[in-house]
C-alpha positions as CSV (number, residue, x, y, z in Angstrom):
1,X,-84.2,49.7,89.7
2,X,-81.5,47.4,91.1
3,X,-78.3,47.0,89.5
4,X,-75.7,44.3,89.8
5,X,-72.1,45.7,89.0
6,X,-70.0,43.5,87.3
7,X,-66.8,44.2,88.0
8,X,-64.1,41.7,86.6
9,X,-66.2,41.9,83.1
10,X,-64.3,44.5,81.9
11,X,-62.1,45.6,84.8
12,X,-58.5,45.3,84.4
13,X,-56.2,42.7,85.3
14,X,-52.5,42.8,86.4
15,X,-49.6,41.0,86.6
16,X,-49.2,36.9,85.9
17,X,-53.0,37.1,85.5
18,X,-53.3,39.8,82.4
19,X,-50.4,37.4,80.5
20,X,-52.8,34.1,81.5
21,X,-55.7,35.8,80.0
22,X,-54.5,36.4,76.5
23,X,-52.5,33.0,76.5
24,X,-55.4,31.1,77.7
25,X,-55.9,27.8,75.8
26,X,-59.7,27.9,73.7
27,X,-62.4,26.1,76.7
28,X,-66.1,24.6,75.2
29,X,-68.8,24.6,78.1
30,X,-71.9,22.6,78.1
31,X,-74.6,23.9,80.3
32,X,-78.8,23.2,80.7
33,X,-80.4,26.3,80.2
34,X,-83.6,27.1,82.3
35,X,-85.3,30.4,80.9
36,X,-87.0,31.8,84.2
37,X,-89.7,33.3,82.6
38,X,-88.4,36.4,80.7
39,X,-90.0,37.1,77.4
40,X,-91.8,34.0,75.7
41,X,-93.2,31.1,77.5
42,X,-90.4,29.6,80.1
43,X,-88.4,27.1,78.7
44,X,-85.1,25.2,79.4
45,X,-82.5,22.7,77.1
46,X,-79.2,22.5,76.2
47,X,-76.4,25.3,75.1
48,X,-72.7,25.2,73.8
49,X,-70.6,27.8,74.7
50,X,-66.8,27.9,72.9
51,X,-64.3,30.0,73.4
52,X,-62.1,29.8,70.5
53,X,-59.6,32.5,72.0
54,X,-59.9,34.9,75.2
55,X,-60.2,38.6,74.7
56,X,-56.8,40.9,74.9
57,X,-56.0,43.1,77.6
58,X,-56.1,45.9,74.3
59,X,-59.9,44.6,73.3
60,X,-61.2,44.9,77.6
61,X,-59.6,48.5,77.5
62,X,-61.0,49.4,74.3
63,X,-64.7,48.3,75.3
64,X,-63.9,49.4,78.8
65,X,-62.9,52.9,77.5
66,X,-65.6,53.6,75.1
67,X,-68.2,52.6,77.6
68,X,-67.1,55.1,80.3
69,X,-66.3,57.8,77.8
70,X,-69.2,57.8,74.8
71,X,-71.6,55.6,76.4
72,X,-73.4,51.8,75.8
73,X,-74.5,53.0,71.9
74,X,-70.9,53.6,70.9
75,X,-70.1,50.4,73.3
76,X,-72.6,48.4,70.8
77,X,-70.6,49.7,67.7
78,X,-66.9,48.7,68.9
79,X,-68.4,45.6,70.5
80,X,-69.8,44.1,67.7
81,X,-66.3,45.2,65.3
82,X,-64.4,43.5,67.7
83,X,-63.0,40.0,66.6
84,X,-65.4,36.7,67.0
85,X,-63.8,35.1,70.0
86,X,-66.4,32.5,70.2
87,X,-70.0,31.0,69.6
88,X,-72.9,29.8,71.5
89,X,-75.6,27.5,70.4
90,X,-78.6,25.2,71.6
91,X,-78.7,21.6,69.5
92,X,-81.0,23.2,66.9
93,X,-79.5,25.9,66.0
94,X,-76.0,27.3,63.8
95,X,-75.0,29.3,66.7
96,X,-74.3,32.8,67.0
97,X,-70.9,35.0,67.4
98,X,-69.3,36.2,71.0
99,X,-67.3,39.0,70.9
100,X,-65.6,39.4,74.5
101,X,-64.6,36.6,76.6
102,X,-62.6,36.8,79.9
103,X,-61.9,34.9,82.7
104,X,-60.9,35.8,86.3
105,X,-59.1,33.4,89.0
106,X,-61.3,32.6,92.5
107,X,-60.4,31.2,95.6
108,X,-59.4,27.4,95.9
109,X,-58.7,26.9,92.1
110,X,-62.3,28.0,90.9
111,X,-62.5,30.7,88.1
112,X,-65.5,33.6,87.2
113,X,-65.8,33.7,83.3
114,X,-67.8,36.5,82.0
115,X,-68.6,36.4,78.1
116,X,-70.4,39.4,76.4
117,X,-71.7,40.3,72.9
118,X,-74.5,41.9,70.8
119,X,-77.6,40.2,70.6
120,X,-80.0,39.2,67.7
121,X,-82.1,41.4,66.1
122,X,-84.9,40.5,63.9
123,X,-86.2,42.4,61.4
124,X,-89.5,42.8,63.1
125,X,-87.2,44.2,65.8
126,X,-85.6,46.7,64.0
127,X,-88.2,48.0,62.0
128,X,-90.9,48.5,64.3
129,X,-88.7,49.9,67.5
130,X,-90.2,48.0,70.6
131,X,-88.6,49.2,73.8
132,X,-86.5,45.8,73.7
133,X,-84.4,47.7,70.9
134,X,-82.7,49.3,74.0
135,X,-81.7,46.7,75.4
136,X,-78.9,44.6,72.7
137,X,-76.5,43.2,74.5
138,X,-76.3,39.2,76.1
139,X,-73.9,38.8,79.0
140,X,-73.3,35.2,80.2
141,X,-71.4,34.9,84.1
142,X,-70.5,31.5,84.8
143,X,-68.7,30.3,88.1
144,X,-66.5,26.9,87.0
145,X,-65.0,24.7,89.9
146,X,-61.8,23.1,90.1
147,X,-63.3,19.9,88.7
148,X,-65.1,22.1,85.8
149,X,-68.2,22.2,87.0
150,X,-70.5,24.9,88.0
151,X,-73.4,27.3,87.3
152,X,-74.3,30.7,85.8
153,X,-76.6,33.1,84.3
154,X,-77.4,34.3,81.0
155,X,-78.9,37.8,80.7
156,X,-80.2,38.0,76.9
157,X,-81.5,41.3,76.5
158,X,-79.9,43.6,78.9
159,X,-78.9,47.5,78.9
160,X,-75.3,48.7,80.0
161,X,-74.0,51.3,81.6
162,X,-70.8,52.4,82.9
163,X,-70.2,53.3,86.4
164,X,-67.6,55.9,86.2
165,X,-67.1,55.5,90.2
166,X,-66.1,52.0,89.9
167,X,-64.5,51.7,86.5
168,X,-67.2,49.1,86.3
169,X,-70.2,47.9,84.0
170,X,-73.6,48.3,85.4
171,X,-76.9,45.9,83.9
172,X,-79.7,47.7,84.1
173,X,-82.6,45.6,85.6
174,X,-80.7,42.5,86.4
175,X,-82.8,41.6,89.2
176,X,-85.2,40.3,86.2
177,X,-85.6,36.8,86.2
178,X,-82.5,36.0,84.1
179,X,-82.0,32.2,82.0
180,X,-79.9,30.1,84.4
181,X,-77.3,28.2,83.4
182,X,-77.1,24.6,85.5
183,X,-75.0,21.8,85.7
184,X,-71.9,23.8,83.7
185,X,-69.2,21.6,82.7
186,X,-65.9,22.6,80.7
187,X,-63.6,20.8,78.9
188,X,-60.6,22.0,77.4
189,X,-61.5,22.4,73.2
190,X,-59.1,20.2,71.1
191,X,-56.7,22.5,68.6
């Protein structure tokens, strides 16, 4: 099983960059989504990602914290009572809630933003228990030049777990073909 540790999702920040992150002004991204063959038939189009506000330094230690101490189910519960910080959504659709958004400065003005939240489950889902019950959570990583532009991945049904070594989060199987996200773009969202 290989593992991808992702650090800056809910690792800590300090200083200048902590105050940035709660202050940050809300950011909508536009990205082509290629589905690499996961479950259903591969397919690709277009998604909307908005960030109506970035998630406090209180919410990251909160999910961090529950992670680490009572594990991914527990992670679930506080996750999805956090506050809507967002929504994603393809052309056809009403879009659906984020619950954690953060973004982490890189080298030469580029930035790492990591968005994370509980994913849908129908009814078929939940009543008949198929092993992709274990698996509810949808992390998006998207790497944003300068210029706003860039690229990412979208990992819709993935497991968490905490890497008590690290202080990290750990997705289980993300070696899995994940949905790519191409051509990224960000513009600032108008108030």
């Amino acid at each position: 099983m290989k593992r991808l540790i992702v650090a800056a999702a809910l690792a800590g920040l300090t200083g200048a960059a902590a105050l940035a992150q709660t202050m940050g002004s809300p950011e909508r991204f536009t990205a082509f989504a290629v589905n690499m063959g996961g479950p259903g038939r591969a397919s690709s189009g277009q998604v909307e990602i908005v960030v109506d506000r970035w998630s406090t330094e209180a919410e990251r230690g909160k999910l961090l914290g529950t992670l680490l101490e009572k594990g991914p189910e527990k992670l679930l519960d506080v996750l999805q009572s956090t506050h809507r910080v967002g929504y994603i959504r393809t052309p056809n659709s009403i879009g659906y809630d984020l619950h954690y958004a953060h973004k982490t400065p890189l080298a030469e003005g580029a930035e790492r933003v990591v968005i994370a939240t509980d994913r849908y489950i129908s009814f078929w889902e939940a009543r008949n228990q198929p092993r992709s019950i274990d698996y509810p959570f949808t992390v998006i990583e998207m790497h944003i030049n300068r210029d706003g532009e860039g690229e990412g991945k979208m990992s819709i049904a993935t497991k968490i777990e905490a890497d008590k070594e690290s202080n990290s989060i750990v997705l289980e199987n993300y070696s899995t073909q994940p949905v790519l996200l191409e051509k990224v773009h960000r513009e600032e969202k108008k108030k």
